[in-house]
N, C-alpha and C positions, 0 to 999 in steps of 0.2 A: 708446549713440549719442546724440548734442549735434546741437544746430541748428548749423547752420557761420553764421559772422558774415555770409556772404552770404543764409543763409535767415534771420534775424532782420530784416536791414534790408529784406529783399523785405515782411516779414509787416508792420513796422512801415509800412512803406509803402504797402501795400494797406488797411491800418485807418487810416492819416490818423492826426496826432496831434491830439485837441482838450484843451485846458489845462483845463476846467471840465466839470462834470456838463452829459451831453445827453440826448435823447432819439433813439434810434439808427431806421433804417427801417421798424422792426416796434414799435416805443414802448416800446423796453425801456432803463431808465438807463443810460447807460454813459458812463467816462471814463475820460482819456487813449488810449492807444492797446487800442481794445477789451476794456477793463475792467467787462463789464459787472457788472450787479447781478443776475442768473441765475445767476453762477459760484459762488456765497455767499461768496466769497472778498472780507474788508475790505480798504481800507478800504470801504463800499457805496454806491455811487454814489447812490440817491437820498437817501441822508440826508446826503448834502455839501453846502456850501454852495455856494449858486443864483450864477452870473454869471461874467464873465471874472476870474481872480486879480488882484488887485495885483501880485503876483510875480512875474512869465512865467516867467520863470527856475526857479524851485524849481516853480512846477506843471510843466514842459518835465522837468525832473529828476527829481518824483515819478510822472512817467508812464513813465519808460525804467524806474525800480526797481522799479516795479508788474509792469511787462511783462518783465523780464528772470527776479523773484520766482516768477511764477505760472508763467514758461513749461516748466516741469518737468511740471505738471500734465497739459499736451497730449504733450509727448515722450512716456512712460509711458503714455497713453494712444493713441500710435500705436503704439508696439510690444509692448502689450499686445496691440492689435489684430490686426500683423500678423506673423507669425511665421518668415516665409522671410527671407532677407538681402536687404536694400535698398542701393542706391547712394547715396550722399550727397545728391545731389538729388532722387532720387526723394522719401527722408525730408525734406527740406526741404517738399517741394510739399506732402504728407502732412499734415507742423503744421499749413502754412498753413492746410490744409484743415478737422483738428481743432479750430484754434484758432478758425475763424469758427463750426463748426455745433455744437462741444461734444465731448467725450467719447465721450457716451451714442451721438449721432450718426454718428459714424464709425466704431465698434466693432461695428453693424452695417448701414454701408452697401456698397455692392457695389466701392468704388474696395477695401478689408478684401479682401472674397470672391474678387473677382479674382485680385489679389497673390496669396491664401494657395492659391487654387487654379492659379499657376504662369502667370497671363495676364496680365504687366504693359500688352500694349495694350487688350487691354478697361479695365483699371484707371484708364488714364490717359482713357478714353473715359468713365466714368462721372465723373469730375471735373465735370463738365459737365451732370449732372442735376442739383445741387446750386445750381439757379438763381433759387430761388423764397423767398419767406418770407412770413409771415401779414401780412396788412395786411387792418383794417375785420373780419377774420375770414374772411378767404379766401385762400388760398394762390396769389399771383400772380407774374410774372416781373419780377427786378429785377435793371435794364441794371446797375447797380454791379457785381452777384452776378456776372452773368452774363458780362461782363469779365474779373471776378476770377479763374474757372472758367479761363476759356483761357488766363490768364498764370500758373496753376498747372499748368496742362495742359502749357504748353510748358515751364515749368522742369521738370518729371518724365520727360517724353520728352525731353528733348535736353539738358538739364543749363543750358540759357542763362539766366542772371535779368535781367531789362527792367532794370534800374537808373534811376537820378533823383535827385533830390532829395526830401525826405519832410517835406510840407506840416504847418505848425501853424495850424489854423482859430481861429475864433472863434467864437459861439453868438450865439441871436440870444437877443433877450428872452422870445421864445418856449422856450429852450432847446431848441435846431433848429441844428446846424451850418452857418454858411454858410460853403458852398463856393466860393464868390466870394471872401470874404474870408480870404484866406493873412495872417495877421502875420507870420509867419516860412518859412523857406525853410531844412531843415539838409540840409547833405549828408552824405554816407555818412562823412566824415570824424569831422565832429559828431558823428554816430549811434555810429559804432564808440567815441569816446569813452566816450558815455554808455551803453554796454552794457557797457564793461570793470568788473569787480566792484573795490568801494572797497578803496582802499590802505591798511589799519591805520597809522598813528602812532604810535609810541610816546608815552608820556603823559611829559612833562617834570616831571621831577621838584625838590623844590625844594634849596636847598642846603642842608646839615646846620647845623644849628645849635652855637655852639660855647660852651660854657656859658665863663664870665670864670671865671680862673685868681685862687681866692684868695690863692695863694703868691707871684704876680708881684710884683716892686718895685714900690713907692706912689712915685710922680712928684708933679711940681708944689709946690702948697702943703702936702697932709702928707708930704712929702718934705722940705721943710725944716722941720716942725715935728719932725719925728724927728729931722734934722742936731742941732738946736739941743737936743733932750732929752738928747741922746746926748752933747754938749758940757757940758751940767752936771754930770752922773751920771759923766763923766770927769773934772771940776774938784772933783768930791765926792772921789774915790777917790786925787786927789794932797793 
């Protein structure tokens, strides 16, 4: 089972895309669309280099190929988890879910135990414990998380995804996302773009080389020096 191109853009839209290495709500590096540096998966967010790209462009495109790359990871890791058959949306919500708290995380949280014990509405009601994260060293409630929770909650019970457009921030010099600061704005058309996997080319090859034909007829000037030998050697022979 595959995320459907509706659950990637809901995911990539909940993680925001930032073009450069930040430092996320709990001070953990991460870049592009929640790439972080906990996943041990390269390239490692904090060893990239600090600030906005010069490139928008190829950073915008090496955060779709990061997040298209890794996202196998979470799939396999929710159906490792859960083992009854799921609806398409439901497994959507599920990644989403995966894909922000981890593997380790959802393999055994209770959105897992539910499911597997046949109670998709408890399931979908425990989506919503999942609202907190360490900040200072204490596990406290964060409105982002908390948000997030309910608009996975509603794509698993009812199958609806919020849709939008899906924000490219900036960082500040702090590396701190500002969320104020949109540079770009893609829409789902963009996104599906840049989720379809790259189109091989064939390599163009060059044209054969044709090695010079010793045997061809001599043109030009030793062309008439032959005329003219061939004329004496004939005056010789009368």
């Amino acid at each position: 089972m595959k995320t459907s191109i509706k659950g990637l853009i809901e995911i990539a839209r909940e993680e925001g895309l930032v073009p450069a290495p930040y430092l996320d709500a709990v001070g953990v590096w991460t870049f592009g669309i929640g790439h972080a540096a906990t996943s041990g998966l390269e390239p490692d967010p904090s060893k990239m280099a600090r600030g906005m790209p010069a490139d928008l462009d190829a950073a915008i495109a090496l955060s779709f190929k990061l997040f298209r790359d890794h996202l196998g990871v979470f799939e396999r890791g929710v159906l490792r988890a859960i083992t009854v058959p799921m609806t398409q949306a439901q497994f959507d919500a599920c990644v989403s879910l995966c894909f922000n708290i981890g593997v380790g995380g959802f393999g055994t949280s209770s959105v897992a135990r539910h499911m597997n014990a046949g109670n998709p509405s408890k399931a979908a009601d425990s989506f919503l414990l999942w609202n907190k994260g360490r900040v200072n060293g204490k596990m406290v409630r964060i409105e982002g998380l908390a948000n997030r929770r309910d608009r996975e909650k509603l794509i698993f019970e009812t199958g609806r995804y919020p849709g939008g457009t899906i924000p490219v921030m900036a960082v500040s010099a702090s590396n701190k996302p500002v969320y104020s600061r949109v540079v770009r704005q893609l829409t789902e058309a963009q996104v599906t773009a840049y989720l379809q996997p790259s189109v091989s080319r064939p390599v163009a090859r060059p044209a054969p080389v044709v090695a010079p034909d010793t045997h061809a007829p001599a043109t030009g000037f030793w062309a008439r020096i032959l005329e003219l030998l061939a004329s004496l050697i004939k005056g010789k022979r009368t």
